[in-house]
C-alpha positions as CSV (number, residue, x, y, z in Angstrom):
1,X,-67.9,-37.9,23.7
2,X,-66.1,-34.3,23.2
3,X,-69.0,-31.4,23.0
4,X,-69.0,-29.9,20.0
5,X,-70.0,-26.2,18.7
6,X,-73.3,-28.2,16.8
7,X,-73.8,-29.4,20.6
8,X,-73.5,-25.7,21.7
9,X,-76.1,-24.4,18.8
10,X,-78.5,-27.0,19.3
11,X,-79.2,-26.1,23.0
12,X,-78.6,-22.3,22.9
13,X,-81.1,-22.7,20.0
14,X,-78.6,-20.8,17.5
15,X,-76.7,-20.9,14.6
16,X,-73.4,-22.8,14.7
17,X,-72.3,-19.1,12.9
18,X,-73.8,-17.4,15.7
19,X,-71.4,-19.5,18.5
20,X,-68.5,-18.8,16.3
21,X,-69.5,-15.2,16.5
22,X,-69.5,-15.2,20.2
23,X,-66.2,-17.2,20.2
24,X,-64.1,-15.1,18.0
25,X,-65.6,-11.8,19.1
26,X,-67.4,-10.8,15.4
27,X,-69.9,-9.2,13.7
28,X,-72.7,-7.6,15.5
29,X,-75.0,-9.5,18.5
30,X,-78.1,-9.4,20.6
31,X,-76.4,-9.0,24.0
32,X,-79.0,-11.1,25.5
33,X,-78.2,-14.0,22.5
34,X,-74.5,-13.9,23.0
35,X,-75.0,-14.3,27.1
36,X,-77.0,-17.1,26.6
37,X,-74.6,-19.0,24.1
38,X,-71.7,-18.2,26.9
39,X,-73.8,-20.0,29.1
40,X,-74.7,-22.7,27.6
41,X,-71.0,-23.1,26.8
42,X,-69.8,-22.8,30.4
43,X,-72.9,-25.4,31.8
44,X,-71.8,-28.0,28.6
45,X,-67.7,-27.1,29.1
46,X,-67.4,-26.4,25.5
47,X,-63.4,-25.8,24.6
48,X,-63.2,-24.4,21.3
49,X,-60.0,-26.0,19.2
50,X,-57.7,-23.5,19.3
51,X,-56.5,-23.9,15.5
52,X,-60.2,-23.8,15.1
53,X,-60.6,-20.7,16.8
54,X,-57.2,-19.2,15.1
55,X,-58.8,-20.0,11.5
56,X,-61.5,-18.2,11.9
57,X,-59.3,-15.2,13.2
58,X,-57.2,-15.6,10.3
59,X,-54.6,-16.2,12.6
60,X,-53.5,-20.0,13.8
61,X,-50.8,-18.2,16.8
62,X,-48.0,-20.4,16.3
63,X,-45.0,-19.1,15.3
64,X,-42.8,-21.4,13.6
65,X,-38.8,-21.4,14.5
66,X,-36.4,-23.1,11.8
67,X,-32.8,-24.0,13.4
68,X,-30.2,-26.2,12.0
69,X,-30.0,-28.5,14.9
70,X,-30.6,-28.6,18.8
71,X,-27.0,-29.9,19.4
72,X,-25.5,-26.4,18.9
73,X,-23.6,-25.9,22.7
74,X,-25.6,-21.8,23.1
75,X,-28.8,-23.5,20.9
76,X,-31.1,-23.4,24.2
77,X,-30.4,-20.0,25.7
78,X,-32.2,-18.4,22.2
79,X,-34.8,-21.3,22.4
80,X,-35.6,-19.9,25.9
81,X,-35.5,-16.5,24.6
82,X,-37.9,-17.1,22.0
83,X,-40.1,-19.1,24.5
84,X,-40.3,-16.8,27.3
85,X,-41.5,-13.7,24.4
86,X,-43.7,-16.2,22.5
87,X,-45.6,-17.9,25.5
88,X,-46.2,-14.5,27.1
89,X,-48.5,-13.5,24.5
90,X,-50.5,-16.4,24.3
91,X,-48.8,-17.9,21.4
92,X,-47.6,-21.6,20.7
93,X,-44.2,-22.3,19.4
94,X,-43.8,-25.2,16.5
95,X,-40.1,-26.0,16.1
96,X,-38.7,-27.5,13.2
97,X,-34.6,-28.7,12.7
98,X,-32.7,-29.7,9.8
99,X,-31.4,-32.8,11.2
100,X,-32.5,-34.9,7.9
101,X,-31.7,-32.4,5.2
102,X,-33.9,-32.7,2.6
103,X,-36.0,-34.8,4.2
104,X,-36.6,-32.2,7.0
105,X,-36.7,-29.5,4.6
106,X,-39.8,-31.4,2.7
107,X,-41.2,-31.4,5.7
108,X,-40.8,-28.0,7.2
109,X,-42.1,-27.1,3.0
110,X,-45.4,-29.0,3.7
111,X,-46.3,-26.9,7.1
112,X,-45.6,-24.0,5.3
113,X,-48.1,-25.0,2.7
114,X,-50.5,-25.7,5.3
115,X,-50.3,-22.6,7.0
116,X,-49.8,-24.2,10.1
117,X,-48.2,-20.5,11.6
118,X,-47.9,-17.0,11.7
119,X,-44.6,-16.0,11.5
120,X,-41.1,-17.8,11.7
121,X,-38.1,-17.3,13.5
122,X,-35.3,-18.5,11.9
123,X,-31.3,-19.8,13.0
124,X,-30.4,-20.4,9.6
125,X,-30.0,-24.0,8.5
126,X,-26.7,-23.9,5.9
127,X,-28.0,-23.4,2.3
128,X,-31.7,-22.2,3.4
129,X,-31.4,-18.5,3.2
130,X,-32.5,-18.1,-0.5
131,X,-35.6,-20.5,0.1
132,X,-36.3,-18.3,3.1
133,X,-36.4,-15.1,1.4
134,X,-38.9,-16.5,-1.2
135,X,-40.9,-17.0,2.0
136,X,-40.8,-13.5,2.8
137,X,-41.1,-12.0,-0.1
138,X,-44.7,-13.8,-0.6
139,X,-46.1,-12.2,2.6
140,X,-44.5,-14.8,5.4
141,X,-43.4,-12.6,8.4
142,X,-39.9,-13.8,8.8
143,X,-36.8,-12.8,11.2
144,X,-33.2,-14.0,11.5
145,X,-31.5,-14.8,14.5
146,X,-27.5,-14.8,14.2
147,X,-27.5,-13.4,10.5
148,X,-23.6,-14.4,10.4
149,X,-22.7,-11.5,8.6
150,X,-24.8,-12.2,5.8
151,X,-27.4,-9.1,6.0
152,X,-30.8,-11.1,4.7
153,X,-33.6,-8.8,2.6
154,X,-35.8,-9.5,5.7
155,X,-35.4,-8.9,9.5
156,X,-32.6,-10.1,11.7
157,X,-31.3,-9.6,14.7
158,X,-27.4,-10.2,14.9
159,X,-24.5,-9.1,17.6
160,X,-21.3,-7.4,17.4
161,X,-18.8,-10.1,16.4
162,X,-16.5,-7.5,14.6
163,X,-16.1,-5.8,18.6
164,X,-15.7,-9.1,20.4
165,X,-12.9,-9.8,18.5
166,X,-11.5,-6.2,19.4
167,X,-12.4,-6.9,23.0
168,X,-10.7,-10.1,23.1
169,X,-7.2,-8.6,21.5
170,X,-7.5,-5.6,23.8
171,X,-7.7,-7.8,27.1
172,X,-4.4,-9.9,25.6
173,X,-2.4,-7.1,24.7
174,X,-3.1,-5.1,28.1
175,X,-1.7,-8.3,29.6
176,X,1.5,-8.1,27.6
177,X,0.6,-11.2,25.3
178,X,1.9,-10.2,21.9
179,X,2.2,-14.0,20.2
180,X,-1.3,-14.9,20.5
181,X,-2.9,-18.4,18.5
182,X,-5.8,-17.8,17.0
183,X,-8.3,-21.2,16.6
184,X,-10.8,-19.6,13.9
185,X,-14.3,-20.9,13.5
186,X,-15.5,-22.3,10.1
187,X,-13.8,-20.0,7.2
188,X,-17.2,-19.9,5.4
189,X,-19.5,-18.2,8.0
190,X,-19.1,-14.6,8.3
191,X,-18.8,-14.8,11.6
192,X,-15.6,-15.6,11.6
193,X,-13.8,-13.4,9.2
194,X,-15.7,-10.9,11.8
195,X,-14.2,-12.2,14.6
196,X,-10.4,-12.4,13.1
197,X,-10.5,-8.9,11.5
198,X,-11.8,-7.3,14.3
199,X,-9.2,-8.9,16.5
200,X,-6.3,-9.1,13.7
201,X,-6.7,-5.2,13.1
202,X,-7.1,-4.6,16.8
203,X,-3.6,-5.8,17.1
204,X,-1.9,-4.1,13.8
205,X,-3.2,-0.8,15.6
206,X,-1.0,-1.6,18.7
207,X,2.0,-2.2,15.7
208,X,1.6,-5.9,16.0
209,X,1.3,-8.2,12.7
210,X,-0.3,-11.3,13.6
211,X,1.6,-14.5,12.0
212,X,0.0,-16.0,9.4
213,X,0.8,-19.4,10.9
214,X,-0.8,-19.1,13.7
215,X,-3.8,-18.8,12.4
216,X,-5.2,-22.3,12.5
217,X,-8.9,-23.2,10.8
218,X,-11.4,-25.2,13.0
219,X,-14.5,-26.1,13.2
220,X,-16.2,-25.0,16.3
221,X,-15.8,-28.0,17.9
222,X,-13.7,-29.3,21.1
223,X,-11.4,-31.3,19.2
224,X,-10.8,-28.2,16.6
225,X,-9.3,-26.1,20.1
226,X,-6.7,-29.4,20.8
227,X,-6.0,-29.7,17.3
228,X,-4.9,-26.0,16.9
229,X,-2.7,-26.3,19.8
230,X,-0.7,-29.6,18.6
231,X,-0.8,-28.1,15.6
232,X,1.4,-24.9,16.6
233,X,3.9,-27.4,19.0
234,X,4.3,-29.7,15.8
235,X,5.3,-26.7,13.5
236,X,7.5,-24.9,16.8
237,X,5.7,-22.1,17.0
238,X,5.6,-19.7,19.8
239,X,2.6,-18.4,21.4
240,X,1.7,-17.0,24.6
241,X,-2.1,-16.9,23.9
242,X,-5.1,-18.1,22.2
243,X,-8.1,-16.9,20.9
244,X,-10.2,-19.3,20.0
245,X,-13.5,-18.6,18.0
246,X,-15.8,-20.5,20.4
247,X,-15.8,-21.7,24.0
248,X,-15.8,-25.1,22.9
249,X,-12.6,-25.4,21.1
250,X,-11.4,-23.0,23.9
251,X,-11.7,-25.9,26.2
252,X,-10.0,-28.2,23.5
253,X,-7.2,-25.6,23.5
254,X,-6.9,-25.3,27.8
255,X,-6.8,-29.3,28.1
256,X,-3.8,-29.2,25.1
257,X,-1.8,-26.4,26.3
258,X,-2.1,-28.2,30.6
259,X,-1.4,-31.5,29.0
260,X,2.5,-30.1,27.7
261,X,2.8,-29.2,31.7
262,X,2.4,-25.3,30.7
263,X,0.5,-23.6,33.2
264,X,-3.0,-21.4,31.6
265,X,-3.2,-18.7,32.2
266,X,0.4,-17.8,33.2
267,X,2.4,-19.3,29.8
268,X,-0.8,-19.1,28.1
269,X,-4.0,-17.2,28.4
270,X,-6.7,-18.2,26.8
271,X,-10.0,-16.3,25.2
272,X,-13.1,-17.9,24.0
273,X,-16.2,-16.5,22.1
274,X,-20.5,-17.0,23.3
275,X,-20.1,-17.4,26.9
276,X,-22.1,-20.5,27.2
277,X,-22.5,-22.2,30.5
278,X,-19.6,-24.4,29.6
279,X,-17.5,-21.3,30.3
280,X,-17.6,-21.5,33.6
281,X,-16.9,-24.9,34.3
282,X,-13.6,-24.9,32.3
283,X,-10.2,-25.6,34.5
284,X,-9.5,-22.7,34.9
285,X,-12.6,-20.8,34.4
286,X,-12.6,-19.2,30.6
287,X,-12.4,-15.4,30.0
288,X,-15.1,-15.4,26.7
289,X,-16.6,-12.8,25.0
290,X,-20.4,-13.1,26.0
291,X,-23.1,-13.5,22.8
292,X,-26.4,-12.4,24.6
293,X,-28.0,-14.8,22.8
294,X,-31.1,-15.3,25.6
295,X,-32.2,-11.6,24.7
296,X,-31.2,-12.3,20.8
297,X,-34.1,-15.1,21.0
298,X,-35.9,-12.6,23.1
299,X,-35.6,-9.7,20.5
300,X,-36.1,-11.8,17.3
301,X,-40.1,-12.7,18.8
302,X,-40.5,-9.9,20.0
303,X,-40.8,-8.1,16.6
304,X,-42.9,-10.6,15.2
305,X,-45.7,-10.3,18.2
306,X,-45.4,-6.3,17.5
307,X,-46.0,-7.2,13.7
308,X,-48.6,-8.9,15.1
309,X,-49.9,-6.3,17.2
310,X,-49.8,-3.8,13.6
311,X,-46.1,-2.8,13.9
312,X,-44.0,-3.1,11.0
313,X,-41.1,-5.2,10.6
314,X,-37.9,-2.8,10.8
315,X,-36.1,-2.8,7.6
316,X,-32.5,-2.2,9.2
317,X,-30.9,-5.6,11.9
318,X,-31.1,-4.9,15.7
319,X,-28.2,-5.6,16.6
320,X,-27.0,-6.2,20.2
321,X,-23.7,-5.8,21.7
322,X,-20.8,-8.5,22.9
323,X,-19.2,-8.4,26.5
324,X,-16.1,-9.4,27.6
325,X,-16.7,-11.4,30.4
326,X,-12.9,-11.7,32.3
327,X,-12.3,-15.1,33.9
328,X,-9.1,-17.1,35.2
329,X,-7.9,-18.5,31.4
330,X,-6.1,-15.0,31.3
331,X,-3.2,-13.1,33.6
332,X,-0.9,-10.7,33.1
333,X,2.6,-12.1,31.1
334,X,5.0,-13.2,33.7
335,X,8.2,-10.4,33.8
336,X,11.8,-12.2,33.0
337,X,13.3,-12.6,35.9
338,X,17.0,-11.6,36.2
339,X,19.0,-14.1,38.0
340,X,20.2,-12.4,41.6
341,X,23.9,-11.3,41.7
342,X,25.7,-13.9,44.4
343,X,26.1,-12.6,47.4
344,X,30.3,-12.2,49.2
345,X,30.7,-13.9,51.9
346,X,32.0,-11.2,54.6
347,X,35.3,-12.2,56.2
């Protein structure tokens, strides 16, 4: 049978109040009294529940994270970011995903209810953020991760989407690519807009209009990059690069392009966007604008422990900057050749 804190009373000859004094380091003790209740709890191995012990602290230390889904390709690297923060301080991490909808939102409600954290973290599921803010505004420390543009009344910690896309034009138009295909991520998350204006104005500044008809909607996805791409050969439409809103519908967009027998990155370079590990492994290896989306995770968890630790909650977003990371998908336009004058034949 498990010893109990009754079990720990009974033989130090105390109150079960007086253990839970010595436990949770309150109120005022006989040294002597508290030493013996520590060891009578070291001779009976007495481990206190933890949600026990974080009750009577007023704290449970579990900080709740809320994310639309685990599927998401750069999902893991802000996980781990979270993790690495969370674990460090001796807290637990209590991950919830919105897999089911309503169902999992029901559920995620009831834990709420129950108190069963501190603070949250939050990626936000699609039509959550008004239900979150309620949270915060009745006393639940709360921080976005990835606010998307849309600057919540609570903490958040975003990147610089606006300046990867006016990395990602600058790289194409020092390489001479002035056509460029442009594979959008979903038109409703502010991301995007971020993205295109940043590299749409990037190239009206170098006296370039970008064509409206190369500017294809997708959806993040793999498929989206290879439908962008038949998409532009269907209508005829020239283009000598793409930028493509995510590494996965870059990919989408490489294997499309090779499969015409055009060569990437000589008749087409090719830019994605979050640098996830998939990046690397592309044929050829993608030039991406990197999301640091390890240290967003990192930063996000970082504030609630300091709230924690009696810091308050900064008003304004932390936000951290994008980096062109310059791979094999791009190359420097190919000059026309000019076909060699024949050579006379000496007598």
């Amino acid at each position: 049978m498990s010893i109990t804190i009754a079990d720990v009373a009974a033989r130090a000859g105390v109150s079960k109040t007086t253990v839970s004094r010595v436990l949770n380091g309150k109120g005022e003790l006989d040294l002597r009294t508290a030493e013996r209740v520590r060891q009578v709890i070291a001779e009976l191995g007495y481990v206190p529940s933890a949600r026990a012990v974080g009750l009577a602290r007023g704290r449970t230390r579990i900080v709740g994270m809320l994310v639309p889904s685990l599927t998401w390709p750069w999902m893991g690297e802000v996980l781990q970011g979270a993790v690495d923060v969370v674990e460090s301080q001796g807290y637990g991490l209590l991950l919830f995903t919105f897999n089911r909808g309503e169902e999992s939102m029901h559920q995620f409600a009831s834990q709420v209810s129950a108190q069963s954290f501190d603070g949250l973290l939050v990626i936000e599921p699609e039509g959550t953020l008004t239900y979150i803010e309620q949270l915060h505004a009745r006393g639940l420390p709360v921080v976005l991760i990835d606010d998307r543009a849309k600057r919540p009344q609570f903490p958040s910690v975003a990147t610089t989407n606006r300046a990867g896309g006016e990395s990602a034009a600058r790289h194409l138009l020092e390489l001479g690519r002035y056509r460029p295909l442009v594979i959008t991520g979903v038109e409703r998350f502010g991301c995007t807009h971020e993205r295109l204006d940043g590299f749409r104005d990037t190239y009206a500044e170098a006296g370039i209009e970008l064509d409206p008809e190369l500017v294809f909607e997708g959806d993040f996805t793999h498929e989206s990059g290879r439908r962008g791409v038949q998409y532009a050969l269907e209508q005829r439409l020239a283009f000598d690069a793409i930028f493509a809103h995510n590494d996965l519908s870059a990919g989408g967009a490489i294997q499309a392009v090779r499969e015409t027998g055009r060569n990437v990155p000589n008749d087409v370079s090719v830019v994605g966007f979050d640098d996830i590990p998939y990046a690397e492994h592309t044929e050829p290896p993608l030039t991406t604008v990197h999301q640091p989306m390890r240290q967003m995770g990192q930063a996000a968890a970082r504030m609630l422990m300091g709230y924690f630790g009696g810091t308050p909650l900064p008003e304004d977003p932390q936000v951290l900057p994008t980096t062109l990371i310059v791979r094999s998908s791009t190359a420097p336009k190919p000059t026309a050749r000019t076909r060699p004058a024949p050579k006379h034949r000496s007598h």
